[in-house]
N, C-alpha and C positions, 0 to 999 in steps of 0.2 A: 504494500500500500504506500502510496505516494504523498512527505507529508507537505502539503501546499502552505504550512502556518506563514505569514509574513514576519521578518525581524525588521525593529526600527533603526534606518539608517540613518550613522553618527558621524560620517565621513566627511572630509571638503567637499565645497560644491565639485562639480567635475565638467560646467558646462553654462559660459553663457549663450542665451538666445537675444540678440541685438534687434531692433527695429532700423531703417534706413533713415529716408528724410529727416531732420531735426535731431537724429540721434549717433547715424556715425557720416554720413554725408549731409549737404545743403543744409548748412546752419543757419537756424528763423526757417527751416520747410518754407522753402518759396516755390517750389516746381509744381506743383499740382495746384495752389492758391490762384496763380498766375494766370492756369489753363484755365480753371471755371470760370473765372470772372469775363474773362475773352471769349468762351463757350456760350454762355447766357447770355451776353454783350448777341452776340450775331440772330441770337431771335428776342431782340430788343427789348430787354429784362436788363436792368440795372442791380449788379449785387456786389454787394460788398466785399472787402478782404475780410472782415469778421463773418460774413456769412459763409465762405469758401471755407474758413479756417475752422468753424462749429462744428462738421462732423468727422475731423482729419483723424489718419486712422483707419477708418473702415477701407472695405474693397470699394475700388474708385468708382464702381458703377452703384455700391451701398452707396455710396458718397452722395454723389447726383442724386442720388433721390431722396437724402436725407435734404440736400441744400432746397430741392425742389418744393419740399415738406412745410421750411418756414412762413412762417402766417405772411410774414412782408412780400416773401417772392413770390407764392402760391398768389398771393393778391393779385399781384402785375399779370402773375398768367393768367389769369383769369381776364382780367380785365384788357391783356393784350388777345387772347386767341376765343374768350367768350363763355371758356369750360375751361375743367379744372386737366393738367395734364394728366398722359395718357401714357399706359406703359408703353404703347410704341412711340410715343415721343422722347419718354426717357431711353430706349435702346437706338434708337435717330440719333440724338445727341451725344449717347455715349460711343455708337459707334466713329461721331466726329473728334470727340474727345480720344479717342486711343491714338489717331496719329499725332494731332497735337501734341500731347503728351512727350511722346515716345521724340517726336524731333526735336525737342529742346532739354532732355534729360542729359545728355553730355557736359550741361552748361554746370547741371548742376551737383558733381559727380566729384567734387572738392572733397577730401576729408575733413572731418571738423578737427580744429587742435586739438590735439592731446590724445585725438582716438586713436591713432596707432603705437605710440607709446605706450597705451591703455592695453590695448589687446598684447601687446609683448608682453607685457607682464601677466597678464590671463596667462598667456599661452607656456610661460615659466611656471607659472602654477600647478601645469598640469591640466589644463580646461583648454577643453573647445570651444570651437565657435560657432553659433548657427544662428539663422536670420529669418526673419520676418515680414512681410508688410501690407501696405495698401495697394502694390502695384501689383499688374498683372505679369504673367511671365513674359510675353511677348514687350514689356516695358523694362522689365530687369533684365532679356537679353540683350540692352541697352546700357542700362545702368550700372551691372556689375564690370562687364571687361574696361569701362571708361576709369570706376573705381580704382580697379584691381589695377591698372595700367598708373594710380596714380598711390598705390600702394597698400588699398586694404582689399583684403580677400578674405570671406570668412567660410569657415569648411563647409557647411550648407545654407541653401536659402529657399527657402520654400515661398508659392507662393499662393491669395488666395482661389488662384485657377489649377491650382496643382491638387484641390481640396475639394470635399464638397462645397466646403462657404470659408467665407473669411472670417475677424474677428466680429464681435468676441469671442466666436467658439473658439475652440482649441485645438481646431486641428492643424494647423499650421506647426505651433507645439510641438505635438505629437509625431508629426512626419518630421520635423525635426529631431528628435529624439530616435528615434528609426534611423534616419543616413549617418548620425553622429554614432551611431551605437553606445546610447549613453542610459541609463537608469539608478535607480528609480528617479521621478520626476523632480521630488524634492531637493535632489544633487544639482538642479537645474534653477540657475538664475532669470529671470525676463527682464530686460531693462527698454524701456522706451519715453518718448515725449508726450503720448495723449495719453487719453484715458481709455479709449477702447484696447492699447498696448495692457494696462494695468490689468482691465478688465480678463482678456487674453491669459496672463500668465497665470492669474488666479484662478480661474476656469481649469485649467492643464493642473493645478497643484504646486507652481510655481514659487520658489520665491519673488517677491517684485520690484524694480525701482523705478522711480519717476522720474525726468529731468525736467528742473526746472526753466532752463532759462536757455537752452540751445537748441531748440526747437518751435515748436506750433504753439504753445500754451503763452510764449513770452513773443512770438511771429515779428523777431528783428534782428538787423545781421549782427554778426559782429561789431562792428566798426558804430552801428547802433545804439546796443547793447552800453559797447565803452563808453560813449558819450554822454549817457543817461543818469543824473545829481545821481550819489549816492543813495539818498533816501528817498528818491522816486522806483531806483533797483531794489530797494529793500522793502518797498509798498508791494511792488507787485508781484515780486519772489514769495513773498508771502500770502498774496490772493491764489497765487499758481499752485503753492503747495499743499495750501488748504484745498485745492478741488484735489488734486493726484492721492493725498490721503483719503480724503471722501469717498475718493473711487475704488481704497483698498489698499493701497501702494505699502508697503512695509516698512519702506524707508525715499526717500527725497533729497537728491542731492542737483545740484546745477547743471553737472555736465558729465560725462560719459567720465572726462578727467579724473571726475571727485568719486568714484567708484570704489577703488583698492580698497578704501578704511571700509565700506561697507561692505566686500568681498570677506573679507578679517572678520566682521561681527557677526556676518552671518555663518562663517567657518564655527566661529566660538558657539553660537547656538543649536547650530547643527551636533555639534560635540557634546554639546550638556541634553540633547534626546529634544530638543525643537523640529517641529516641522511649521511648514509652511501653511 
């Protein structure tokens, strides 16, 4: 007789799962913001970068139809075409949306500082890599060789068309966990910028971290970012981190950079019988 008991795992993590946009490329996620706003633009809807930016995260065609959703935009369509949109008007649109997309991702295919410094030391650790996102694969056969051409590769990347659905389920996760050959789940980090990321690794059984300030949540470049009074960055650092904890998040730190110390504590509670 075979015995199936489970023992609780005490070990180092063995494995982060990265999100893309805002978290280890295109700092402030401006690639997909950029596309909606120009996509709605052309069947003359007016939306905003806060409204592009509210459901970032999700699978890009979830996306559209969450922006499609809000009471503001839903209004204009209505009152531009007479009725409320149509699911074939959202697969219309999103079919215009993938090449858009897909021809300006090169642009934005930058490492954020400190990610690949970041991930060497992961990879010193003993930990994988595995990745995440909002894009489809036919936009990451875009976006990772432009990356990886500019020095980060991470051992797997799944995406939400390689799945039945995107986030928040878990399965992205999960097939990640699969190509890495990594378990149990709990050895597994999730780190990203929105809240559907948080959502995500929680779902899987994840541990999870939020960023605050190099991605969607804080939607400003670098160069931004720097220029902004101290205690305007420390107003909104703190509106930001209060949603990523709301959402679940474990821990919150700014940037992929500020990682390590949290890699450490969650080592330390992994060790004293914590799970996620």
């Amino acid at each position: 007789m075979t015995n199936l008991s489970q023992h609780s795992y005490n070990g180092p993590l063995k494995a982060a799962i990265l999100d893309w946009a805002g978290t280890t490329v295109d700092y402030g996620s401006f690639a997909p913001t950029a596309v909606f706003i120009k996509l709605f633009a052309r069947q003359g809807i007016k939306i905003t970068e806060a409204h592009a930016r509210l459901p970032m995260g999700l699978m890009k065609k979830d996306h559209l139809r969450a922006i499609a959703a809000i009471p503001e935009v839903s209004r204009q369509w209505e009152a531009q075409f007479g009725a409320p949109i149509t699911a074939a008007q959202i697969d219309s649109m999103f079919q215009d949306f993938v090449p858009l997309q897909v021809e300006c991702l090169q642009e934005y295919a930058e490492p954020i500082p400190g990610v690949i410094e970041t991930i060497a030391a992961f990879r010193k650790m003993g930990m994988k890599i595995g990745s995440t996102t909002g894009y489809t694969r036919e936009m990451m056969d875009v976006l990772f060789p432009a990356a990886q051409r500019k020095g980060y590769a991470p051992d797997a990347c799944v995406t939400p068309t390689d799945v039945p659905a995107g986030r928040p389920y878990p399965w992205m996760c999960y097939q990640n966990a699969i190509e890495l050959q990594v378990y149990p789940l709990s050895a597994f980090v999730k780190i990203g910028d929105t809240l559907p990321d948080i959502e995500e690794g929680l779902n899987a059984g994840m541990w999870t971290v939020g960023l605050a300030l190099s991605g969607n949540l804080l939607g400003l470049t670098q160069a931004e970012k720097e220029s902004l009074p101290e205690n305007e960055l420390a107003r909104r650092r703190e509106i930001i981190s209060a949603q990523l904890f709301n959402a679940g998040a474990h821990y919150v730190v700014d940037g992929l950079w500020d990682c390590l110390d949290v890699i450490a504590d969650i080592n330390r509670r992994l060790e004293n019988g914590e799970k996620p």
